[in-house]
DOVEXVEX-707780 format. One record per atom (N, C-alpha, C): residue number from 1; residue in one letter; chain; atom name; x, y, z. Coordinates in nm, 4 decimals, decimal comma, always signed. Layout:
   i aa ch at       px       py       pz
 NUM  A  A CA        X        Y        Z
...
//
This chain:
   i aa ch at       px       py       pz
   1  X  A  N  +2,3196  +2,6241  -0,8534
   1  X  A CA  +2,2140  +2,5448  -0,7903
   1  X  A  C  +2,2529  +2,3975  -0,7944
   2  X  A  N  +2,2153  +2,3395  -0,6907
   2  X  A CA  +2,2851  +2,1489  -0,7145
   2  X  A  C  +2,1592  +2,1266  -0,7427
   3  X  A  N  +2,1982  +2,0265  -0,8372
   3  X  A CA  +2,1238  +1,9574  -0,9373
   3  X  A  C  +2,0553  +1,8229  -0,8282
   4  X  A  N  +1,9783  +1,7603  -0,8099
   4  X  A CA  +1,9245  +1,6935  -0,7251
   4  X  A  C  +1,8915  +1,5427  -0,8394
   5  X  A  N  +1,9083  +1,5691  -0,9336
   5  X  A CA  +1,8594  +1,4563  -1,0432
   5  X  A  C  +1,9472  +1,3866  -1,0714
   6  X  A  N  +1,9543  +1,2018  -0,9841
   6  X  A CA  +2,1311  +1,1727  -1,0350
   6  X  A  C  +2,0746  +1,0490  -1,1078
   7  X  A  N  +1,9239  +1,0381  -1,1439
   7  X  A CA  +1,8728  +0,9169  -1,1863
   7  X  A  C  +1,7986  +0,9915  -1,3316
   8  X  A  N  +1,7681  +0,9037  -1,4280
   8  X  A CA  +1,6560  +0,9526  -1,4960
   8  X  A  C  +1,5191  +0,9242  -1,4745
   9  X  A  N  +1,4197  +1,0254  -1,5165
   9  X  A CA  +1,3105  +1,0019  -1,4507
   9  X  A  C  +1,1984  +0,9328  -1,5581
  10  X  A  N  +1,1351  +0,8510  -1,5506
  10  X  A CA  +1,0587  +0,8061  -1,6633
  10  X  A  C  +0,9577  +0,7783  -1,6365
  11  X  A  N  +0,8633  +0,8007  -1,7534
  11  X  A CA  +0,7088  +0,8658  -1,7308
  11  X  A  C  +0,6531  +0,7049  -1,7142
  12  X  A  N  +0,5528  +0,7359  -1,6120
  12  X  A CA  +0,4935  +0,5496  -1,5828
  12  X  A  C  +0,3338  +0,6243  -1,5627
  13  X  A  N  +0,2736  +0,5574  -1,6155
  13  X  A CA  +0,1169  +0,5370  -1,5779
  13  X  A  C  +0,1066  +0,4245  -1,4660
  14  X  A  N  -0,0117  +0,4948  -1,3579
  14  X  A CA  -0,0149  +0,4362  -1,2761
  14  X  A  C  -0,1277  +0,4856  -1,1885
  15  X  A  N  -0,1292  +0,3756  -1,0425
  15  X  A CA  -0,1791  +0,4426  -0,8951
  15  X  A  C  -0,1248  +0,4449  -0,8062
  16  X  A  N  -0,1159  +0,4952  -0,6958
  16  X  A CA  -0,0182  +0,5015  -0,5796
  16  X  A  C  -0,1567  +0,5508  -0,4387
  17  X  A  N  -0,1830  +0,4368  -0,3610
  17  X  A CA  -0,2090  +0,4403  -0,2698
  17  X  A  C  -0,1069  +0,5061  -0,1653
  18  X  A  N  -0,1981  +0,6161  -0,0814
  18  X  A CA  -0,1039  +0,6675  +0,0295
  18  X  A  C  -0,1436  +0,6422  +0,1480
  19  X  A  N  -0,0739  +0,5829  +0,2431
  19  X  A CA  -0,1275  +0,5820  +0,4309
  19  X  A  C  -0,0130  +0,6477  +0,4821
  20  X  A  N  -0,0492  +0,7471  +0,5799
  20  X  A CA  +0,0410  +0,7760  +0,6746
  20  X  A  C  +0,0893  +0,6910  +0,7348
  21  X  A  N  +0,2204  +0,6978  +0,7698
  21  X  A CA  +0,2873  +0,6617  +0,8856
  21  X  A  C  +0,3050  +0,6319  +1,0385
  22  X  A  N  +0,2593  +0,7576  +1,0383
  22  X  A CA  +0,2616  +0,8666  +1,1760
  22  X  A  C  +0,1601  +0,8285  +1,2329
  23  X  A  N  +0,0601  +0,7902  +1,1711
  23  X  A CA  -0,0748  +0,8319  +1,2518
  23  X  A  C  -0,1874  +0,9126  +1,2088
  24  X  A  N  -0,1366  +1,0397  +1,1432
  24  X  A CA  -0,1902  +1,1544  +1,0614
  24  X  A  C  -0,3019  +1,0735  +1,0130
  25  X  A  N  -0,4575  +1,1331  +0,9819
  25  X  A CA  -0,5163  +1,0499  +0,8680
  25  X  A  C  -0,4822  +1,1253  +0,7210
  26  X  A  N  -0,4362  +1,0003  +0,6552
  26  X  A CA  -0,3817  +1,0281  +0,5359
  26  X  A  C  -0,4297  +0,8721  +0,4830
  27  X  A  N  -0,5031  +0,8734  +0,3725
  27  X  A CA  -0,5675  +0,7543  +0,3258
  27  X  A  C  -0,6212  +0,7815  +0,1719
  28  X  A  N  -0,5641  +0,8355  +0,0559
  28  X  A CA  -0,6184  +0,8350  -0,0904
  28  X  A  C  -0,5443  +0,7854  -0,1844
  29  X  A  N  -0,5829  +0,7839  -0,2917
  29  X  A CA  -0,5432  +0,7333  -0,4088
  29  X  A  C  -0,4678  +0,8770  -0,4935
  30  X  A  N  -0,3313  +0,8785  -0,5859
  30  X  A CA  -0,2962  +0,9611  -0,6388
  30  X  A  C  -0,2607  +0,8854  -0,7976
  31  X  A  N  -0,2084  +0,9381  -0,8755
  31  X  A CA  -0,1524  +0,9466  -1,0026
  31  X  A  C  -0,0218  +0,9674  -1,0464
  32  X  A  N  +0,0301  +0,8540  -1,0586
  32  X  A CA  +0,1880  +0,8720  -1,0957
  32  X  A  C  +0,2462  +0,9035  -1,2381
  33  X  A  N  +0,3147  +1,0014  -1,1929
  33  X  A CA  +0,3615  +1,0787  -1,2801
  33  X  A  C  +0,4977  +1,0277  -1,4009
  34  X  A  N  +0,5905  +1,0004  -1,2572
  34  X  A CA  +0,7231  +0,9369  -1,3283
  34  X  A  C  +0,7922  +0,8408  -1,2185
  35  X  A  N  +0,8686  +0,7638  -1,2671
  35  X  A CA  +0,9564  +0,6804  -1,1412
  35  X  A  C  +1,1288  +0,6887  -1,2285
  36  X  A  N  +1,1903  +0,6704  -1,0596
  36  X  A CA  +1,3532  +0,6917  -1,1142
  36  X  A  C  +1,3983  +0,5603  -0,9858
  37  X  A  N  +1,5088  +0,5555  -1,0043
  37  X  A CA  +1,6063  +0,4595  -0,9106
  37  X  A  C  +1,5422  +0,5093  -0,7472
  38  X  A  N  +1,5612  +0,6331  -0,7302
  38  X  A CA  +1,5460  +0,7407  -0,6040
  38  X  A  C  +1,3983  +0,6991  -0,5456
  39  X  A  N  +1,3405  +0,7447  -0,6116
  39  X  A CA  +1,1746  +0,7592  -0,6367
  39  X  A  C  +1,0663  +0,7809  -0,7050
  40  X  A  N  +0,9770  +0,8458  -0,7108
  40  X  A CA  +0,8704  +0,8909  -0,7544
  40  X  A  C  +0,8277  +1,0084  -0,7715
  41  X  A  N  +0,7293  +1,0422  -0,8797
  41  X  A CA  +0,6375  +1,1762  -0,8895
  41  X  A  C  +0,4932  +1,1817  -0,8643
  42  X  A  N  +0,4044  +1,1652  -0,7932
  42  X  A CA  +0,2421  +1,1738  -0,8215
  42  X  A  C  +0,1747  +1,3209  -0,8353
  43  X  A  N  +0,0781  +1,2893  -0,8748
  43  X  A CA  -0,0338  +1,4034  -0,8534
  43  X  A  C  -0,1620  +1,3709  -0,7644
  44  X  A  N  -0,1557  +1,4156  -0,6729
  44  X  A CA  -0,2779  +1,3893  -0,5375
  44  X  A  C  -0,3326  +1,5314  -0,5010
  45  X  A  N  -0,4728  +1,4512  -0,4503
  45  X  A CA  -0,5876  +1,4987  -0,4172
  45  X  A  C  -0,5600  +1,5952  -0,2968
  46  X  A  N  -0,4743  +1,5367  -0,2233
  46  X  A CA  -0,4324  +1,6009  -0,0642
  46  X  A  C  -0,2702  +1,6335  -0,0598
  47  X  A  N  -0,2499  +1,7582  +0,0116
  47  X  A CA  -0,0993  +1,7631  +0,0691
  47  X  A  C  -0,0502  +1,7155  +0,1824
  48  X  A  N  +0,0470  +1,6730  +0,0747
  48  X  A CA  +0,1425  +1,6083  +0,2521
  48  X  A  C  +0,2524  +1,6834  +0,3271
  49  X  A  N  +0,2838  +1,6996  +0,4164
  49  X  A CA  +0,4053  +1,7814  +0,4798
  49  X  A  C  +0,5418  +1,7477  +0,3743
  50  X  A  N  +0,6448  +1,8420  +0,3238
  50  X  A CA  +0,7658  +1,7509  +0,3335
  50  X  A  C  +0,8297  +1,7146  +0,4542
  51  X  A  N  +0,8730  +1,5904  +0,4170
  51  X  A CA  +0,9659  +1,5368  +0,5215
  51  X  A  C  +0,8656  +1,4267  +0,5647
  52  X  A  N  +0,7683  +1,4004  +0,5077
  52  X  A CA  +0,6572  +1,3213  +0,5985
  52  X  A  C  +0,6815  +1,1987  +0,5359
  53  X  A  N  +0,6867  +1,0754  +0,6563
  53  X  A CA  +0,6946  +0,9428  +0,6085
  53  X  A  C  +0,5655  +0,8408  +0,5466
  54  X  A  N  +0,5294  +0,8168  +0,4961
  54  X  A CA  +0,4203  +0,7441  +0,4374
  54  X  A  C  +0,4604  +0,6275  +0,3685
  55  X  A  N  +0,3284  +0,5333  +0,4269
  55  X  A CA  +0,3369  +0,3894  +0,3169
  55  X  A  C  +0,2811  +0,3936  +0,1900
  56  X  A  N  +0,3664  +0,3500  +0,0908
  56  X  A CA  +0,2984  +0,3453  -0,0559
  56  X  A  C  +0,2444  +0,1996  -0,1238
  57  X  A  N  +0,1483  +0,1593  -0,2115
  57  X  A CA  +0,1221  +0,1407  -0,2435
  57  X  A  C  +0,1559  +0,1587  -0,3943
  58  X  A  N  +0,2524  +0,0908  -0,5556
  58  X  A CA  +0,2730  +0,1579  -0,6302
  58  X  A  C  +0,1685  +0,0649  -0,7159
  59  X  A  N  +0,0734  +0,0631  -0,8095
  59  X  A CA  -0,0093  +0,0052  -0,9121
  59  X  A  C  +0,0528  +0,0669  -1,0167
  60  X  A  N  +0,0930  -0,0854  -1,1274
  60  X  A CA  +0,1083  +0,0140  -1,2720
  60  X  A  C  +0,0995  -0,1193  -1,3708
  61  X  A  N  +0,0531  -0,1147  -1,5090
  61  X  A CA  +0,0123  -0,2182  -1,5709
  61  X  A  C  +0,1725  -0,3028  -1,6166
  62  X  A  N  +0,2373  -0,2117  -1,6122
  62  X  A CA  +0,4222  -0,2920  -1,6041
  62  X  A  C  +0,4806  -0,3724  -1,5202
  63  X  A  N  +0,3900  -0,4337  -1,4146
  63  X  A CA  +0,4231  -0,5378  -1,2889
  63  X  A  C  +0,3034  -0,5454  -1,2594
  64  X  A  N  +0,3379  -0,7097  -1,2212
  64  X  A CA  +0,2345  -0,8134  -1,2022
  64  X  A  C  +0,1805  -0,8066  -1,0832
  65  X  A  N  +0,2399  -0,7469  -0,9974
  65  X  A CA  +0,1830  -0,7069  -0,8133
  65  X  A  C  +0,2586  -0,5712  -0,7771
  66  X  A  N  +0,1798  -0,5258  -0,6995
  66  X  A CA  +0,2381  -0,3732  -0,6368
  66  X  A  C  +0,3662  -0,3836  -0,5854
  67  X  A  N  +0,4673  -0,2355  -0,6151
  67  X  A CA  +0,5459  -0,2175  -0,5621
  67  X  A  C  +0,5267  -0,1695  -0,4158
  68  X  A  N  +0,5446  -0,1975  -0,3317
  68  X  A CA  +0,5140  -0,1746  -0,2059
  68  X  A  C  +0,6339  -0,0804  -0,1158
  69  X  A  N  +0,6041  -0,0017  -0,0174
  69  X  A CA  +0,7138  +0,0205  +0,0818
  69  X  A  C  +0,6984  +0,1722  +0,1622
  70  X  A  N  +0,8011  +0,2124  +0,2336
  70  X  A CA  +0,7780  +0,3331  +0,3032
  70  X  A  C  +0,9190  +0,4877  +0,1930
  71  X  A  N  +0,8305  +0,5905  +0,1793
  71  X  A CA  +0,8463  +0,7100  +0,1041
  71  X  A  C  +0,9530  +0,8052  +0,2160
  72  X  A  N  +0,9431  +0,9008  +0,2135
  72  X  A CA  +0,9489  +1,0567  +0,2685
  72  X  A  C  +0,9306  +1,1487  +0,0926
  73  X  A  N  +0,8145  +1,2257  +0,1465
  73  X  A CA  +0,8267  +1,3834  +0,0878
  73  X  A  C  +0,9200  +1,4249  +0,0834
  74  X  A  N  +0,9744  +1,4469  -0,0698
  74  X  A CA  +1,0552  +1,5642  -0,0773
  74  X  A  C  +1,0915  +1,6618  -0,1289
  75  X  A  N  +0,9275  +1,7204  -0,2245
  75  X  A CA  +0,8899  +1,8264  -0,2002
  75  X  A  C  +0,7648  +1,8225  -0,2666
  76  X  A  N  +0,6660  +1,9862  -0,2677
  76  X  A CA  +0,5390  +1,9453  -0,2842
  76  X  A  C  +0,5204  +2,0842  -0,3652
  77  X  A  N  +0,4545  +2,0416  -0,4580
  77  X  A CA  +0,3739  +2,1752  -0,5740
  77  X  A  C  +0,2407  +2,2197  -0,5221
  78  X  A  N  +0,2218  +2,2853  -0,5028
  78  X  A CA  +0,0510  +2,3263  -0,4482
  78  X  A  C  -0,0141  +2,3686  -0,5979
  79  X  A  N  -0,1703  +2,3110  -0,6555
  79  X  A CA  -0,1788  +2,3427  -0,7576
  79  X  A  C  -0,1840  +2,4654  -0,8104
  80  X  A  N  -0,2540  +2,4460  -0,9529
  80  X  A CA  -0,2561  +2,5788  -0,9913
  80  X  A  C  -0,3980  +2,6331  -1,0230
  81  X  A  N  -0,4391  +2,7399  -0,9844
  81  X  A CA  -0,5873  +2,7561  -0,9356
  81  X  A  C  -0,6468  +2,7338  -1,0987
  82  X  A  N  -0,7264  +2,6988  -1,1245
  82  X  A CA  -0,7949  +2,6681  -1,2459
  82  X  A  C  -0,7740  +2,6142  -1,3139
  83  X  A  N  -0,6503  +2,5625  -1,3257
  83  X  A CA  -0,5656  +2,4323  -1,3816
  83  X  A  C  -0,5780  +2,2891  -1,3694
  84  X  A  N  -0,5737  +2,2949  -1,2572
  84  X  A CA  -0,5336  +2,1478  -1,1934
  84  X  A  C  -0,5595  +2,1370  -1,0171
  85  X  A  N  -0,6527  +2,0334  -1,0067
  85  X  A CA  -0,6749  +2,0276  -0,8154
  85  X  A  C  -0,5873  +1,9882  -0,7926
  86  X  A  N  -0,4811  +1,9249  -0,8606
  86  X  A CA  -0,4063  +1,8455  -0,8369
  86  X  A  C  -0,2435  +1,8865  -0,7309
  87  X  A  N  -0,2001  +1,8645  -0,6398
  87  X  A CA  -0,0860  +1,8601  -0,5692
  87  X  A  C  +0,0437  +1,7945  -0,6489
  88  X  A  N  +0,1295  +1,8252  -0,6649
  88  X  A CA  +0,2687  +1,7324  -0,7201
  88  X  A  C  +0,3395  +1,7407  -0,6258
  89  X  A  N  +0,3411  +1,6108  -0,6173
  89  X  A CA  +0,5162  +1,5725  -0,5287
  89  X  A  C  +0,5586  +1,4980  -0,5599
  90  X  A  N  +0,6464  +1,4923  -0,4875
  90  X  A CA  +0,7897  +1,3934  -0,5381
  90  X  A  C  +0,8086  +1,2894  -0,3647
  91  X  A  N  +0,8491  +1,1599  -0,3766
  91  X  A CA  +0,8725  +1,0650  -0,2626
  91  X  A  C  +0,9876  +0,9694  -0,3196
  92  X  A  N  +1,0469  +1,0066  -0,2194
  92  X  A CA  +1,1586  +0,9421  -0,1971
  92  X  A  C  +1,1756  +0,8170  -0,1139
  93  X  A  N  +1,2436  +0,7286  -0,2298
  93  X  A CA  +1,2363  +0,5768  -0,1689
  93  X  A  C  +1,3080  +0,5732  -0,0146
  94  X  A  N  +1,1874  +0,5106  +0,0822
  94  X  A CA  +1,3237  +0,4778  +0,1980
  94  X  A  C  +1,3021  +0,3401  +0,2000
  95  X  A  N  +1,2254  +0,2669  +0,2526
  95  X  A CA  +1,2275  +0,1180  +0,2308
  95  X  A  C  +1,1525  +0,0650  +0,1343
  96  X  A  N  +1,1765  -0,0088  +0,0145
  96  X  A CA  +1,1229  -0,0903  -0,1194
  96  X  A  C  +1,1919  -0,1960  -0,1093
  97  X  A  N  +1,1634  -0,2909  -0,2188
  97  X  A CA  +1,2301  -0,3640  -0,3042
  97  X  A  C  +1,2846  -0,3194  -0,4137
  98  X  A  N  +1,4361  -0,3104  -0,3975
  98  X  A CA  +1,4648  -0,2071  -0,5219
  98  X  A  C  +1,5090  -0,2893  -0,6401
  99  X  A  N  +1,5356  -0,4208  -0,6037
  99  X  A CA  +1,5101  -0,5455  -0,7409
  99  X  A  C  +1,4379  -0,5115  -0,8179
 100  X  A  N  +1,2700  -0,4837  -0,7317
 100  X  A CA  +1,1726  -0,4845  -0,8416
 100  X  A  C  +1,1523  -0,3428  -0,8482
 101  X  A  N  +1,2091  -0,2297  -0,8274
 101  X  A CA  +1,2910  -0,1413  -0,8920
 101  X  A  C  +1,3382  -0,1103  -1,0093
 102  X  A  N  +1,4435  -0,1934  -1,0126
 102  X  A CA  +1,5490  -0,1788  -1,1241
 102  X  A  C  +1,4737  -0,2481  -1,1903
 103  X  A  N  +1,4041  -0,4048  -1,1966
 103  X  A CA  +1,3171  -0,4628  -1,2931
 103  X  A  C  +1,2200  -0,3550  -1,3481
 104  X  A  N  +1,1515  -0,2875  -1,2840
 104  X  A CA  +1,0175  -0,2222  -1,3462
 104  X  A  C  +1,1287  -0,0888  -1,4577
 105  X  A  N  +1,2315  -0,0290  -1,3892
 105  X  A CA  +1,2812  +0,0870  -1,4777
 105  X  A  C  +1,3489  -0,0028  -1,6048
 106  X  A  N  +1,4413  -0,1036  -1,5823
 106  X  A CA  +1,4430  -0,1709  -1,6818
 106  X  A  C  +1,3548  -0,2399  -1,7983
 107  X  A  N  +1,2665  -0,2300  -1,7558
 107  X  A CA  +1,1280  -0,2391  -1,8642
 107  X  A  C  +1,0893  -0,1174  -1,9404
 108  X  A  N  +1,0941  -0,0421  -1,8743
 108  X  A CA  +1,0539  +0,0736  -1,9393
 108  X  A  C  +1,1318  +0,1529  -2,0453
 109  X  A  N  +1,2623  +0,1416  -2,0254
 109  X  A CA  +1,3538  +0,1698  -2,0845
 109  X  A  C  +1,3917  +0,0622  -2,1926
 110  X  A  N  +1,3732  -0,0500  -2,1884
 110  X  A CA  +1,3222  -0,1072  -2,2967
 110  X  A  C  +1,1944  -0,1216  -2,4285
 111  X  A  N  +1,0949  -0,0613  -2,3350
 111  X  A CA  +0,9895  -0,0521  -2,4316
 111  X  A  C  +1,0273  +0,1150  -2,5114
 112  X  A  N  +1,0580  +0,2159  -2,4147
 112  X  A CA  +1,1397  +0,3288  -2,4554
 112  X  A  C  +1,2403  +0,2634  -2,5805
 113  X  A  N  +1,2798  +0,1947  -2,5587
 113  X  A CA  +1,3927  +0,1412  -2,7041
 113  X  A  C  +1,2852  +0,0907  -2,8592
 114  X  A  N  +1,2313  -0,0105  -2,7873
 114  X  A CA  +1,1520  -0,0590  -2,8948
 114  X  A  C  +1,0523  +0,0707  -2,9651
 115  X  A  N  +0,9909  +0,1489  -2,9026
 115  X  A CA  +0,9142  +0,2600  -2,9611
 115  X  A  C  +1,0227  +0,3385  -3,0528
 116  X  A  N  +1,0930  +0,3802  -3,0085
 116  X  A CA  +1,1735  +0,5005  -3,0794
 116  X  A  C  +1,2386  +0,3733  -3,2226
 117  X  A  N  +1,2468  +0,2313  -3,2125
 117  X  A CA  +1,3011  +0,1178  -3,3052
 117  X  A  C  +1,1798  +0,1566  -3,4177
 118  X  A  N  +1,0998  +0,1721  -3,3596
 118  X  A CA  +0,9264  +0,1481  -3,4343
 118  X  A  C  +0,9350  +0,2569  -3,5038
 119  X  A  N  +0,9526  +0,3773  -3,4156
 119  X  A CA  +0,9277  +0,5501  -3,4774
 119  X  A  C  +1,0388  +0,5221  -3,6139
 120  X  A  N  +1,1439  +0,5148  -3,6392
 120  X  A CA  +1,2407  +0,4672  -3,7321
 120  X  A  C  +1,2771  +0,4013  -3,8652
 121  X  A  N  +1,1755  +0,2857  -3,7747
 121  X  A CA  +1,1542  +0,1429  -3,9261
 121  X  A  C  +1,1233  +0,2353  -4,0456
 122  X  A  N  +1,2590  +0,1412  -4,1425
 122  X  A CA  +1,1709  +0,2361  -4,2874
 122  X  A  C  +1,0906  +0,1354  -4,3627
 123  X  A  N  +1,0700  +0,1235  -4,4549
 123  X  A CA  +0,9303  +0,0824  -4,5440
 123  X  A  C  +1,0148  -0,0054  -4,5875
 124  X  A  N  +0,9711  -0,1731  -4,6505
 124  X  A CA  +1,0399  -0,2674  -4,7018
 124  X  A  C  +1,0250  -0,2626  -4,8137
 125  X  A  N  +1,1372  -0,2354  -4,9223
 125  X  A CA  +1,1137  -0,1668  -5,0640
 125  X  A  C  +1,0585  -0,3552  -5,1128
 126  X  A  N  +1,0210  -0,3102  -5,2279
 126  X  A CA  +0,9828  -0,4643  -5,2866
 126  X  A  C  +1,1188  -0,4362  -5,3872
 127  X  A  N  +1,1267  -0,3620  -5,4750
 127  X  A CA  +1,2189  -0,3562  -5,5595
 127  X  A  C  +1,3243  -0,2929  -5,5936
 128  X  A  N  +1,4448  -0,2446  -5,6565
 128  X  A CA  +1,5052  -0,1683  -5,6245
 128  X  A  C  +1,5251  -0,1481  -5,7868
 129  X  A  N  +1,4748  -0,0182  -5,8019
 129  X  A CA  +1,4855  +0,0464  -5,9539
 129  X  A  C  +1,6617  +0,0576  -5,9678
 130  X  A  N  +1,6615  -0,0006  -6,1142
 130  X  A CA  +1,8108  +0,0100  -6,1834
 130  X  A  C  +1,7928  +0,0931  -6,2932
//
């Protein structure tokens, strides 16, 4: 099977406004899952076609203004009945700013450093028995 994952994917809290492209009415709010170099993961209210182009909207408390730009679907989970209303997909970057890209994954992967620094720290002895 080819592996489709050439980025790592890292978990972001967030919102992601969706508008169609096309025309389609397509107009809600979803839940982001994870972001990579490539793209994105959400969980939404509505399905979208794959292959379908849409404008995003990205909200997340790790940048100071939205990541903005145009997606494609590329692929879609239909939920799971009693589980979750929720849809998963995945969108793939076609036009962003991928500066503020690499800035936002570079943050994260830094605070990813500092946590696991934190999980680690050992205790500051006061004394050292002889």
């Amino acid at each position: 099977m080819d592996e489709r994952r050439h980025f790592d994917r890292l978990k972001l809290d967030g919102n992601v406004s969706i508008k169609s492209e096309s025309g389609t009415l397509l107009d809600f709010k979803a839940f982001l899952d994870n972001i990579s170099f490539l793209g994105f993961a959400m969980y939404a209210p509505q399905k979208i076609d794959t292959d379908s182009v849409v404008d995003f909207e990205l909200n997340t408390q790790q940048l100071d203004h939205p990541l903005t730009g145009k997606g494609r679907v590329t692929y879609v989970v239909n939920p799971v009945p009693g589980h979750s209303p929720f849809y998963t997909m995945g969108v793939e970057f076609v036009e962003t700013n991928k500066d503020l890209v690499t800035y936002l994954i570079k943050r994260l992967h830094s605070k990813m450093s500092e946590n696991a620094r934190n999980k680690t720290k050992v205790a500051p002895v006061d004394f050292i028995p002889y």
